[in-house]
C-alpha positions in Angstrom: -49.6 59.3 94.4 -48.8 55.7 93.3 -45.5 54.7 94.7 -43.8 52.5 91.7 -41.7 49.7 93.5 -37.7 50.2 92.6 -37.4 46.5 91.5 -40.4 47.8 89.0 -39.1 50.9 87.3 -36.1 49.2 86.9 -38.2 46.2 84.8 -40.2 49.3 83.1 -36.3 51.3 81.9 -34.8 48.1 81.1 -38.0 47.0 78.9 -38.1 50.8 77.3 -34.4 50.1 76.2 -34.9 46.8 74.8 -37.5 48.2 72.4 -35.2 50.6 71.2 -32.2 48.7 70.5 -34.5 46.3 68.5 -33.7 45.7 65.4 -35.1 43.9 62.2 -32.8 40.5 61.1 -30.8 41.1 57.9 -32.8 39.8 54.8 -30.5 37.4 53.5 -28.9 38.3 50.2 -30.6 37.1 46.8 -29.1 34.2 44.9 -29.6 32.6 42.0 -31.9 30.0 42.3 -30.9 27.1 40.4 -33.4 25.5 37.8 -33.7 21.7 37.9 -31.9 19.4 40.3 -29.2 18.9 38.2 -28.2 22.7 38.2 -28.5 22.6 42.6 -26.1 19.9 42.4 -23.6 21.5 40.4 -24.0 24.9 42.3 -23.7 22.6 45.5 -20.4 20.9 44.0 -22.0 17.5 44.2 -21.2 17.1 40.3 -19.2 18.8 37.8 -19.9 21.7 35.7 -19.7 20.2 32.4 -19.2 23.8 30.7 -16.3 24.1 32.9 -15.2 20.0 32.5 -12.4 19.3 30.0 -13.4 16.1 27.9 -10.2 15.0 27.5 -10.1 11.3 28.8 -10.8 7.5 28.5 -14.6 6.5 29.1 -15.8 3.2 29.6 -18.8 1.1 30.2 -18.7 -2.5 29.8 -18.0 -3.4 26.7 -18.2 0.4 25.1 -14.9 2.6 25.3 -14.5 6.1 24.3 -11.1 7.7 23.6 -10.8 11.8 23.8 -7.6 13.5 23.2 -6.6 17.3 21.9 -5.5 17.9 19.0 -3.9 21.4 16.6 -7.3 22.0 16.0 -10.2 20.6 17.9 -10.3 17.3 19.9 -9.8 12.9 18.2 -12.0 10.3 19.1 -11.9 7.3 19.2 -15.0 4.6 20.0 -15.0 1.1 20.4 -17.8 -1.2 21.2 -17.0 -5.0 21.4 -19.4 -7.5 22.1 -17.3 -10.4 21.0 -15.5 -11.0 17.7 -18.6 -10.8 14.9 -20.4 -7.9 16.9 -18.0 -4.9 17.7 -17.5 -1.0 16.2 -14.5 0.6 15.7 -13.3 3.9 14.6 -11.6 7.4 14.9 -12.8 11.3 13.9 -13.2 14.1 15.5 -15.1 16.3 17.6 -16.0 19.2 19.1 -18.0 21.0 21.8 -20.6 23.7 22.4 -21.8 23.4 25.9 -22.4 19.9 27.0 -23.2 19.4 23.2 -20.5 17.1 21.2 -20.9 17.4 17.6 -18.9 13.9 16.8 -17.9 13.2 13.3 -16.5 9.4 12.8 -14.9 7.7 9.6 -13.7 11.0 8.3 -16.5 13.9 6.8 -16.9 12.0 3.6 -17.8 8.9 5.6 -21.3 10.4 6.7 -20.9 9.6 10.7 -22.3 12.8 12.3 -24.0 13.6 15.2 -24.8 15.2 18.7 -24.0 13.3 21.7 -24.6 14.5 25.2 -21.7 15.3 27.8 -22.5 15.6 31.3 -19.1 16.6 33.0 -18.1 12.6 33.8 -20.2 10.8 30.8 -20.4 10.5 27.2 -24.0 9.6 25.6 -24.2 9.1 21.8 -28.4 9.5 20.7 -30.3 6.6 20.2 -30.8 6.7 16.8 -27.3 7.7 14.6 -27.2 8.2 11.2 -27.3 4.8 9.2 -23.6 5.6 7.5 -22.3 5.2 11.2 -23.2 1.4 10.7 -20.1 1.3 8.4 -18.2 1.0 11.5 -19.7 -2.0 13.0 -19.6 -5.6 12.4 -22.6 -7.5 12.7 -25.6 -6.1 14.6 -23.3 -4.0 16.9 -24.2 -0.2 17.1 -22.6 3.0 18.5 -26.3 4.3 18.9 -26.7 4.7 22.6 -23.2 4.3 23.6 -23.0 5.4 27.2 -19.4 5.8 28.9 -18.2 7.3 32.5 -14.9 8.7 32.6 -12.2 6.6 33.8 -9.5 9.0 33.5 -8.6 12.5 32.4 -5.3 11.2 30.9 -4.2 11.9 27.7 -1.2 9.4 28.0 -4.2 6.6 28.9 -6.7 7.6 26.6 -3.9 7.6 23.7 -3.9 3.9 24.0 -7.0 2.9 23.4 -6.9 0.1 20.2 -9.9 -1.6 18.1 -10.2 -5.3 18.0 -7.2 -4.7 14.6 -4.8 -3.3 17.3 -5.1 0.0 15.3 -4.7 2.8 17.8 -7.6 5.1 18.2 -6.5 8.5 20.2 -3.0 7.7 19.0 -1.1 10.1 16.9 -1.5 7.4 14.5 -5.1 7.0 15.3 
């Protein structure tokens, strides 16, 4: 008969009941993975969910400032781009949102100044290319096509003050 050394069984028991408390790790739970960079940033927190963002605010970039206030019905605003005194836009409308989707009218509906811009939860970007009645606006060879503002504030008091080069108010009740 083999004579097992104590020091020995006890290695052989303690290894036996090791293997039987093993147990599996937890698989993690599924998440959504998000699609694009921009969408792990939001999920993250780094930036702002721009279906959950209020527009509301004053917008700036050099020379180009955008005015967002609410309204009984929808949301005013108000753009001004001034390059100096004979190349600057100016003017007031309205607009609305679907997503980050703006569907900006300016001049008033019969003035022909429609289109999408793109919000992105901190900036405003008008297209490119804008409809050639949106020239009405401008002086000179300054455009609203491509305008590109950052949010300076989510104040309706501030962006309420915003004027064109006339002093006319463009987020004002009067604007």
């Amino acid at each position: 008969m083999t004579r097992v050394a104590p020091s020995g069984v006890a290695m052989a028991l303690a290894l036996l009941l090791l293997a039987g408390c093993h147990r599996s790790a937890p698989e993690p739970a599924a998440t959504r993975t998000p699609e694009g960079l921009e969408a792990a940033a939001i999920q993250a927190g780094v930036i702002p969910d721009p279906a959950s963002t209020d527009i509301t605010g004053l917008y700036a970039t050099e020379s180009d400032r955008v005015c967002i206030v609410p309204s009984a019905t929808a949301y005013r605003i108000g753009v001004f781009v001034d390059y100096d005194e004979q190349q600057q836009c100016g003017g007031s409308g309205t607009v609305s949102r679907d997503g980050e989707t703006l569907h900006v009218t300016l001049g008033g509906e019969s003035a022909g100044c429609s289109f999408d811009a793109r919000f992105d939860g901190d900036h405003i970007i008008f297209p490119a290319r804008v409809p050639d009645r949106c020239q009405t606006l401008c002086v000179g060879r300054a455009s609203v096509a491509a305008l590109d503002a950052v949010r300076l504030s989510e104040s309706v008091s501030e962006a309420s003050t915003l004027r064109d080069a006339k002093g006319r108010l463009l987020c004002g009740s009067a604007g």
